[in-house]
C-alpha positions as CSV (number, residue, x, y, z in Angstrom):
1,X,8.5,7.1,23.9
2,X,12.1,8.5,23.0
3,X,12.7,6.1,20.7
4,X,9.3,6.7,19.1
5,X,9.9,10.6,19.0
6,X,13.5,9.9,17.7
7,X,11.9,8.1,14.5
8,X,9.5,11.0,14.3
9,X,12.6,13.7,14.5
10,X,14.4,11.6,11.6
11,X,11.3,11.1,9.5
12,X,10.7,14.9,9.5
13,X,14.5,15.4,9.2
14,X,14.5,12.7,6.0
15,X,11.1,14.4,4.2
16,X,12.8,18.2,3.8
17,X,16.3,17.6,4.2
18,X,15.8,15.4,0.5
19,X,12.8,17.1,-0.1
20,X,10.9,14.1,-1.9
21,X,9.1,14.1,-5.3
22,X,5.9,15.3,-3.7
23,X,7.0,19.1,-4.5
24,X,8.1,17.9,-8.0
25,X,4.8,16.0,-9.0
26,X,4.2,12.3,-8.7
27,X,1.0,10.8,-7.8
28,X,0.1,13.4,-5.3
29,X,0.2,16.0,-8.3
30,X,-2.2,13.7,-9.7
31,X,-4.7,13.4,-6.4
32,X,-4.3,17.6,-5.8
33,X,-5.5,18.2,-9.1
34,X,-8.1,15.5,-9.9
35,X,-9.6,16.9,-5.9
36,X,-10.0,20.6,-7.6
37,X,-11.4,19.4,-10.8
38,X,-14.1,17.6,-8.8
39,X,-16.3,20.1,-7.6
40,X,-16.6,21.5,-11.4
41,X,-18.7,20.3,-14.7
42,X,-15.2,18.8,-15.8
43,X,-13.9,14.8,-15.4
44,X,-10.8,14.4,-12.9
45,X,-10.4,11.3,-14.8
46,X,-9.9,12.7,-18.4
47,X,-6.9,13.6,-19.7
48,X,-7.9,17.5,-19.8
49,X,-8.1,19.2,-17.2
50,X,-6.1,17.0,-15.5
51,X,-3.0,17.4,-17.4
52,X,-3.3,21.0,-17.8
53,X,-4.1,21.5,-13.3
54,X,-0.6,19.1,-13.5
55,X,1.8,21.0,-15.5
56,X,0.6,24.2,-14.1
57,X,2.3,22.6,-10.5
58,X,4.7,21.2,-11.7
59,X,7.5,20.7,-15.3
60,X,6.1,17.2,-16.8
61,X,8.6,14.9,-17.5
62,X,7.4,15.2,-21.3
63,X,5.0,18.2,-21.9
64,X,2.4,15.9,-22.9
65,X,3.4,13.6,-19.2
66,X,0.4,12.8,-17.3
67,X,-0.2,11.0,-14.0
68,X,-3.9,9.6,-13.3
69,X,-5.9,10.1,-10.2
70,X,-7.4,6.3,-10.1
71,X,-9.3,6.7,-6.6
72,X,-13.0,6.4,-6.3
73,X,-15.4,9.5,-6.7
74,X,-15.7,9.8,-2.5
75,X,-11.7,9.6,-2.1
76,X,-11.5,12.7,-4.5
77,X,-14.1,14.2,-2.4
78,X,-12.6,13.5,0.9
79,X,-9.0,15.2,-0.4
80,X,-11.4,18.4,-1.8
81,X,-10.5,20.5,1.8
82,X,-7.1,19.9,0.9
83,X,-6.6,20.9,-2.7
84,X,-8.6,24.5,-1.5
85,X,-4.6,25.3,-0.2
86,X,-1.9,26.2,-2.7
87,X,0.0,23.3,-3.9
88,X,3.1,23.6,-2.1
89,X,1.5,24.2,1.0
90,X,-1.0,21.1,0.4
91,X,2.1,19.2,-0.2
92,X,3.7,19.9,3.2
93,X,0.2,18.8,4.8
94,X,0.5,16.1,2.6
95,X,4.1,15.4,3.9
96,X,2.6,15.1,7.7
97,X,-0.1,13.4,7.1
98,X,2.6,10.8,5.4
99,X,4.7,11.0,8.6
100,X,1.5,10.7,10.9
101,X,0.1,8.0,9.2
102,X,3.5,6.0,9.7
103,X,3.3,6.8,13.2
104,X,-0.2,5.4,13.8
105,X,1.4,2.0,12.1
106,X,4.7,1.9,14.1
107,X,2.1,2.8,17.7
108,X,-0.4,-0.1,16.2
109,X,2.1,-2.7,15.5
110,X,3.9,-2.2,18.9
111,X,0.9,-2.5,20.7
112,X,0.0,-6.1,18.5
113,X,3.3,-7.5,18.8
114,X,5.2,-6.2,21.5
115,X,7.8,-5.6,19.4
116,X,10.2,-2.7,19.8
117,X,9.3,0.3,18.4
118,X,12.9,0.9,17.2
119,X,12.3,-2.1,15.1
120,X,8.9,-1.4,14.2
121,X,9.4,1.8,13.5
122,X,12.8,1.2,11.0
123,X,10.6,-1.7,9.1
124,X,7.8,0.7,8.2
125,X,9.8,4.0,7.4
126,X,11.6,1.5,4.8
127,X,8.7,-0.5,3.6
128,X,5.8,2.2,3.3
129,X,7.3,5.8,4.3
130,X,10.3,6.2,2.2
131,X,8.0,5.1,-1.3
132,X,5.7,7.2,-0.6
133,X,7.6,10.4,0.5
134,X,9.6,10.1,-3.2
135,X,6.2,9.7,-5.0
136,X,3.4,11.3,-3.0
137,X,1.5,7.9,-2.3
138,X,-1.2,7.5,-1.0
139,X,-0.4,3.7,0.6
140,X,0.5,4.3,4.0
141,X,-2.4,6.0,5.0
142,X,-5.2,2.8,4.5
143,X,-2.4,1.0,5.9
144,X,-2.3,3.1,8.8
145,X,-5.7,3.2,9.4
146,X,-6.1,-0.7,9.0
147,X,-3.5,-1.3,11.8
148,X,-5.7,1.2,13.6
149,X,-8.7,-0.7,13.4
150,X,-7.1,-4.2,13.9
151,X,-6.1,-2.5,17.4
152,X,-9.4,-1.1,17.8
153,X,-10.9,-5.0,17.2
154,X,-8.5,-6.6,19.8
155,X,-10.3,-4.5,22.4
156,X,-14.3,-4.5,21.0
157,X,-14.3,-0.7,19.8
158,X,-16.5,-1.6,17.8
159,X,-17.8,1.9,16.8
160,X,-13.6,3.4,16.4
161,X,-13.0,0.3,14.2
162,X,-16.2,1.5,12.1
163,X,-15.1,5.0,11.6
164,X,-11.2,3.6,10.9
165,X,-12.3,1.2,8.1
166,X,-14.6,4.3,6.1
167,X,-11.8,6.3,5.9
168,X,-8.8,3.3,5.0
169,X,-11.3,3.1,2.0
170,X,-9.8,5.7,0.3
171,X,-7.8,3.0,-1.3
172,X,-10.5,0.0,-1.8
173,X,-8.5,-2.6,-3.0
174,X,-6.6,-2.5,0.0
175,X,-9.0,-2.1,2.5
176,X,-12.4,-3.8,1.4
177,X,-11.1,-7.6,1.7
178,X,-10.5,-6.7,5.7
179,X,-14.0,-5.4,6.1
180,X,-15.6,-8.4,4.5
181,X,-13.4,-10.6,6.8
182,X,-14.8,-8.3,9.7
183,X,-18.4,-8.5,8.3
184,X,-18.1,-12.3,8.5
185,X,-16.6,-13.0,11.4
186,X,-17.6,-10.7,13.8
187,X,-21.6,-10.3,14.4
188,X,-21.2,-7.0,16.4
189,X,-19.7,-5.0,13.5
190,X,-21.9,-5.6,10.7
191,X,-24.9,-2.9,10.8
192,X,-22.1,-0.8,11.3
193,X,-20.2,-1.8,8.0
194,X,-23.8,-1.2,6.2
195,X,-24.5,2.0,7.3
196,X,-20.6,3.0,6.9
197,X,-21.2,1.3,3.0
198,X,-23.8,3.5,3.1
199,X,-22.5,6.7,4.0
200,X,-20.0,6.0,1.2
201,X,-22.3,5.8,-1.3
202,X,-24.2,8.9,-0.6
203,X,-20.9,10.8,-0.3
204,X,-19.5,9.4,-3.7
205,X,-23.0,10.3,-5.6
206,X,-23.3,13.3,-4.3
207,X,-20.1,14.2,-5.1
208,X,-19.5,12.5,-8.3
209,X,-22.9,12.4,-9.7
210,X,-24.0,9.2,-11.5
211,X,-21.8,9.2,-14.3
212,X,-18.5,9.2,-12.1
213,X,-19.7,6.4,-10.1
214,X,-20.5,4.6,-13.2
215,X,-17.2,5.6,-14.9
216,X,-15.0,4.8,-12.3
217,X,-15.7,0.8,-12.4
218,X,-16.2,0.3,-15.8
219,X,-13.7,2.3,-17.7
220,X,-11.3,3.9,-14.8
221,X,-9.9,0.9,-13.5
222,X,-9.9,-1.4,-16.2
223,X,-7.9,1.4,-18.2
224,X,-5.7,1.8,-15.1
225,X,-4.8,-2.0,-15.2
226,X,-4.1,-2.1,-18.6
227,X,-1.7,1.0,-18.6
228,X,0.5,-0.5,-16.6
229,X,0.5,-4.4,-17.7
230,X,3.6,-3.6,-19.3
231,X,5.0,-1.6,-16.7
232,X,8.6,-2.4,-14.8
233,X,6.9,-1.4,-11.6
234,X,4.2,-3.7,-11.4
235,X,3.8,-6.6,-9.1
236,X,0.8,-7.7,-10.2
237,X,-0.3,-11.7,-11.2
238,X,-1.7,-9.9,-14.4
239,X,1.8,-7.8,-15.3
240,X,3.5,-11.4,-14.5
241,X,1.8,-13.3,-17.2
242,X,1.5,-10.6,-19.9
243,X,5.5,-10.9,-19.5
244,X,5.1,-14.3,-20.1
245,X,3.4,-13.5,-23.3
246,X,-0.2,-14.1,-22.4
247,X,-2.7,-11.2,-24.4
248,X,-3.9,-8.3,-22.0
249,X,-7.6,-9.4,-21.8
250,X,-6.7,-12.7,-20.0
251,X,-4.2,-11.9,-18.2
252,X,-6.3,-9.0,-16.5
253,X,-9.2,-11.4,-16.6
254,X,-6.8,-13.9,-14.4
255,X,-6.1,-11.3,-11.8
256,X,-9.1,-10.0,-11.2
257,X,-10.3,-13.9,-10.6
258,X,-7.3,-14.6,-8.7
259,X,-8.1,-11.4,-6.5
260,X,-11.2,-12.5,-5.4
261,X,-10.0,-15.9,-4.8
262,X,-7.6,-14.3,-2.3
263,X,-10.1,-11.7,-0.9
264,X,-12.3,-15.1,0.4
265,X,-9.1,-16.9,1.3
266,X,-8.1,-14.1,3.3
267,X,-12.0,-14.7,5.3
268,X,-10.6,-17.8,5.8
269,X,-7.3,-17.3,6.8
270,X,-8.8,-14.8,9.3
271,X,-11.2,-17.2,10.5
272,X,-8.7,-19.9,11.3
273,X,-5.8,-17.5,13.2
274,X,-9.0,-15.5,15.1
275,X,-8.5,-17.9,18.5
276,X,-5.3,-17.2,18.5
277,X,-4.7,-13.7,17.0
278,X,-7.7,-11.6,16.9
279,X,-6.1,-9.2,15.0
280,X,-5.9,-11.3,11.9
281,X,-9.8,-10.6,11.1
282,X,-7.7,-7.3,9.4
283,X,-4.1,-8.2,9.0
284,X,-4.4,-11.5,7.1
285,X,-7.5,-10.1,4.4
286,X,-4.8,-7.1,3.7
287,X,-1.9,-8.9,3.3
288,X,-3.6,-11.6,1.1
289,X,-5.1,-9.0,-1.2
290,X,-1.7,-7.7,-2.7
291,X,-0.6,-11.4,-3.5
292,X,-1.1,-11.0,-7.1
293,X,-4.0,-9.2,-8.8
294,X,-4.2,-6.7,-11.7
295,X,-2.7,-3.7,-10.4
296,X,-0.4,-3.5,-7.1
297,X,2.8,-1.8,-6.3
298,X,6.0,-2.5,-4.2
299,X,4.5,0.0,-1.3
300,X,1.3,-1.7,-1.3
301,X,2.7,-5.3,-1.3
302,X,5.1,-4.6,1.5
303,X,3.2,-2.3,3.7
304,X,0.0,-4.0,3.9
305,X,1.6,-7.8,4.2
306,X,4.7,-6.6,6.5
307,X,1.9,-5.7,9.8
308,X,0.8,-9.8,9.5
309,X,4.8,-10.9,8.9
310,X,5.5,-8.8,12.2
311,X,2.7,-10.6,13.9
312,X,4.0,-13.9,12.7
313,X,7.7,-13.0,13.5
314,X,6.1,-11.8,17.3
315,X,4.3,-14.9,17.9
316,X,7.0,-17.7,16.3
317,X,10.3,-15.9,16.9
318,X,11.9,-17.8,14.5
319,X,14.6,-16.7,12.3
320,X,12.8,-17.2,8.9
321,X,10.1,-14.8,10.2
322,X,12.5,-12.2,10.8
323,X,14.1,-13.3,7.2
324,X,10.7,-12.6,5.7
325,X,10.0,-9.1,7.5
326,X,13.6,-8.1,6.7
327,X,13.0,-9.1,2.6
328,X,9.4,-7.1,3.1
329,X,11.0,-4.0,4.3
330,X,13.6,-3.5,2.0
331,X,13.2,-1.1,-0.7
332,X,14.2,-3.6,-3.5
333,X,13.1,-1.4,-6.6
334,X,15.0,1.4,-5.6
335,X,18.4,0.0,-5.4
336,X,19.3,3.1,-7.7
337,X,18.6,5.8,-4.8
338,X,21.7,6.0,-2.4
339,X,19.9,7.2,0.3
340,X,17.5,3.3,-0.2
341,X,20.9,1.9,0.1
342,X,21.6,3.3,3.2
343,X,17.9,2.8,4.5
344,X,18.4,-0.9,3.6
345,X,21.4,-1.1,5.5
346,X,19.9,0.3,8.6
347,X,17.1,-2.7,8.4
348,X,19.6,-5.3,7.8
349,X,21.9,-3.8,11.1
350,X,18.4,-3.6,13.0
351,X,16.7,-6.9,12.6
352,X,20.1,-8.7,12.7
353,X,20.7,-7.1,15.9
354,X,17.1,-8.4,17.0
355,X,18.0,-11.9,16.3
356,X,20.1,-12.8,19.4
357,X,22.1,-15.9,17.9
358,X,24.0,-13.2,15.4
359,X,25.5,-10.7,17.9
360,X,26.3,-7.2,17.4
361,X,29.6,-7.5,15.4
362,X,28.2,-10.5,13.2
363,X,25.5,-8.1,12.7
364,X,27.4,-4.8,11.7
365,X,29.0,-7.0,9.4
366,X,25.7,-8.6,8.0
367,X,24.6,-5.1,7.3
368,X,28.0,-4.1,5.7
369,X,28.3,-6.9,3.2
370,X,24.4,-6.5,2.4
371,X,24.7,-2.6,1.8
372,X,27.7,-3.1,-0.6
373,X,25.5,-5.6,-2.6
374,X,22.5,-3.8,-2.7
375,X,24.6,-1.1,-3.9
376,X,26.5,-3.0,-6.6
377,X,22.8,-4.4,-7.7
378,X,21.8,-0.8,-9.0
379,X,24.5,-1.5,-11.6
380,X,22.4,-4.0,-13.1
381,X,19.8,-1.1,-14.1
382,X,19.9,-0.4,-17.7
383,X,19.7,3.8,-18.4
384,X,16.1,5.1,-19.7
385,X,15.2,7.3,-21.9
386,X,11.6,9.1,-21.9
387,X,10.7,10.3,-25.5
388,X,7.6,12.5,-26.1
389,X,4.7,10.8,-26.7
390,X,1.7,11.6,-29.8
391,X,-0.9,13.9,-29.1
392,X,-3.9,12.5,-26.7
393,X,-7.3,13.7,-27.4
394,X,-8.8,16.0,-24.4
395,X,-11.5,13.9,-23.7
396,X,-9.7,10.6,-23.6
397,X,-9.0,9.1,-19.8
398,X,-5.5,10.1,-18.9
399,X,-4.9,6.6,-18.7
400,X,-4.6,6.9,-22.6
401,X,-1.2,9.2,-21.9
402,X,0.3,7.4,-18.8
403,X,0.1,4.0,-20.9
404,X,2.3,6.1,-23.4
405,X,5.0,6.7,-20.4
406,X,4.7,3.4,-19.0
407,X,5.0,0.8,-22.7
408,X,9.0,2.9,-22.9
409,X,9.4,1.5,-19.3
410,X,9.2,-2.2,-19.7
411,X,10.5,-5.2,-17.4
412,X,13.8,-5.9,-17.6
413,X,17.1,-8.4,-15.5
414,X,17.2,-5.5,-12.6
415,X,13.5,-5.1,-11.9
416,X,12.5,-8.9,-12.5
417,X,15.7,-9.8,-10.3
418,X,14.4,-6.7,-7.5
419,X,11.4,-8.2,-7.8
420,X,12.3,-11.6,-6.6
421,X,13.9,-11.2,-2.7
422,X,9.6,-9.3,-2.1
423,X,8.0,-12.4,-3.5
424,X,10.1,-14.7,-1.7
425,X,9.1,-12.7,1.9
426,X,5.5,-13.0,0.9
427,X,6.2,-16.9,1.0
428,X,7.8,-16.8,3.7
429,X,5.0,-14.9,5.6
430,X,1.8,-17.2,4.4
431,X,3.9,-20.2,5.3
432,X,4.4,-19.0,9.0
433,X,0.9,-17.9,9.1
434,X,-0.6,-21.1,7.8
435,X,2.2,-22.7,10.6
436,X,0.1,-21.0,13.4
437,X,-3.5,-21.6,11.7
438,X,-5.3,-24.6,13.3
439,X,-4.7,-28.3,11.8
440,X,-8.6,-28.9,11.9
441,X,-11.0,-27.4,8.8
442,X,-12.7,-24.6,9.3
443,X,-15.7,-23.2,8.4
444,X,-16.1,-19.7,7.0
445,X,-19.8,-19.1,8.5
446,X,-19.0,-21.3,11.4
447,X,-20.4,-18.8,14.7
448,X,-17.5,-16.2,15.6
449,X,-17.7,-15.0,19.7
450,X,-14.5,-14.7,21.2
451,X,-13.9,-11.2,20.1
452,X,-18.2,-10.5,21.6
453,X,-18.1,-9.6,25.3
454,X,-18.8,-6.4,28.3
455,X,-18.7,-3.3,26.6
456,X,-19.0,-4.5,23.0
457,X,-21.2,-2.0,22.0
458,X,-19.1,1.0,22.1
């Protein structure tokens, strides 16, 4: 517990001593503005109001800069209560709910694992925390919640889990492979996921109306995709072959396919680890679902795979587990930020010190070397320039003017070479994992009990 409340202490320390890009815009901007539209006549997802609610928070980068709000009609509605407060004080909340979102991982993991929290709690203020604290995420708090439920599983809380898994679907993408694993795989939990599907729907129509619902699907995320196909930040399978020259319709056309591959691998997956770690019915469906795809970012690909690489390092205690949670929690794409330098440093010094056969000098040493490279990397990172962008009509979606931003920020040596170290600790992590899954095929629909017994009906 005094480790834990130390990490809290230097989270809180971290968020206002550098106060992060939440008070200067970034994606929260975007989610505090498109919650206020909501309740009007107007559409969050149009470029007006959106970019006017935007600049009036916060100086645009450009003054035609605008950020998009790409969450489903019920995740605006559940952030509503929120945007009611001025923006700077719904940007502190925001800032807490951040920091207590990270702590329900960091309590969730140590209780799966055994890990210590010192460890646990360094790997996800790196991997999830500090992205989202210098662009307003949203990431950690699905990711939070998941880790929740996958606790709440372990012990046949059935009705907790429930409850956990409605509100980690404020990002869908991330949390609706888990729940079809859980709807699979465990009998005791599936009215519940239909009446929680349920609820959903009748809180996104009756907030959204028909036309949002329909809008969202079929023009909001494919338009969200395709902004960013081009876009240095992007670790998406689509992103990777449109920079390998493929057009944009079949490149988006292969993510989306190879998405729901993975979604129905990850049932799998889960299927075969479920003797031997229950949690996996969550863990191994959320990892799996950032492995490619249309649209994913660094803080989605390393906090919702590194809770399964932490249950893989926990359960092999081998030294290329650790490898792969250390390349996970690194900060890769932000080698330009001293203060990711430093955060990586404290990672490297941390899990190095974990592994027993390096010692503490050979450790400090470890970290030293590493820190001086990551920060000699950042020199690889060719300057940018942001130029103003043509007009965009009012009523186009404001994925029309953040495609404008995103085409003068294309791939290039640093980010492809940042890039590589978080794929390599995503192989890293499905080989251990397929190391501890059973030999012997298995059956997706074969009957699931184990997790079934006194008191399963809470």
């Amino acid at each position: 517990m005094g480790l834990l409340a130390t990490f809290i202490v230097m989270g809180v320390a971290y968020a206002f001593a550098r106060p992060p890009n939440i008070v200067q815009g970034g994606d929260f901007n975007a989610f505090y503005c498109a919650a206020r539209i909501l309740p009007t006549a107007a559409d969050p997802y149009r470029y007006e109001p959106l970019h006017t609610c935007e600049s009036r928070n916060v100086r645009p980068l450009t003054p035609r800069f605008v950020v998009p709000a790409p969450l489903p009609p019920y995740a605006l509605a559940l952030l509503v209560p929120l945007a009611q407060l001025s923006y700077h004080r719904a940007a502190l909340a925001w800032c807490l709910l951040l920091l207590a979102s990270a702590i329900l991982t960091v309590w969730a993991l140590v209780e799966l694992t055994g890990i210590p929290v010192l460890i646990v709690a360094v790997c996800v203020l790196s991997a999830t925390l500090f992205q989202a604290l210098n662009w307003g995420g949203l990431t950690p708090v699905p990711i939070a919640l998941l880790c929740g439920a996958a606790v709440a599983i372990t012990r046949s809380r059935w009705a907790i889990a429930s409850i956990l898994f409605g509100f980690a679907c404020i990002e869908p993408h991330i949390a609706l492979p888990s729940m079809l694993a859980t709807f699979v795989l465990i009998p005791a939990m599936r009215f519940r996921l239909i009446v929680l599907l349920g609820a959903i729907a009748i809180l996104s129509i009756g907030s959204g109306g028909i036309w949002l619902n329909y809008e969202y699907p079929t023009m909001v995320l494919p338009a969200q995709a395709l902004s960013e196909i081009g876009y240095s930040a992007q670790y998406g399978l689509s992103p990777l072959l449109h920079t390998f020259g493929w057009a944009d319709r079949p490149a988006l056309l292969m993510g989306g396919a190879q998405y729901a591959v993975f979604a129905i691998g990850g049932v799998w997956l889960a299927r075969a680890l479920k003797g031997r770690i229950p949690e996996a019915v969550v863990l191994a469906p959320m990892a799996l679902c950032v492995l490619g795809g249309t649209y994913v970012h660094l803080v989605q690909v390393a906090g919702a795979s590194l809770p399964l690489a932490l249950v893989v390092a926990a359960r092999t205690r081998s030294a290329w587990a650790w490898l792969g949670v250390a390349l996970l929690s690194v900060p890769w794409h932000y080698a330009d930020k001293s203060n990711a330098v430093l955060l990586a440093g404290v990672v490297v010094l941390v899990l190095a010190s974990h592994v027993r056969r390096v010692g503490p000098v050979g450790a400090v040493l470890v970290a030293g070397f590493f820190a001086v490279a990551f920060w000699e990397f950042q020199k690889l990172e060719p300057s940018v320039h942001i130029s103003e962008v043509a007009p965009i009509p009012s009523s186009a979606l404001a994925q029309a003017g953040w495609k404008e931003f995103a085409v003068q920020v294309p791939p290039n040596l640093y980010t492809c070479v940042s890039h590589v170290p978080t794929y390599v600790g995503l192989v890293i992590v499905v080989w251990g994992v397929l190391a501890l899954a059973p030999r012997k095929p298995i059956s997706l629909l074969s009957h699931y009990a184990p997790l079934e017994g006194p008191g399963g009906s809470s």
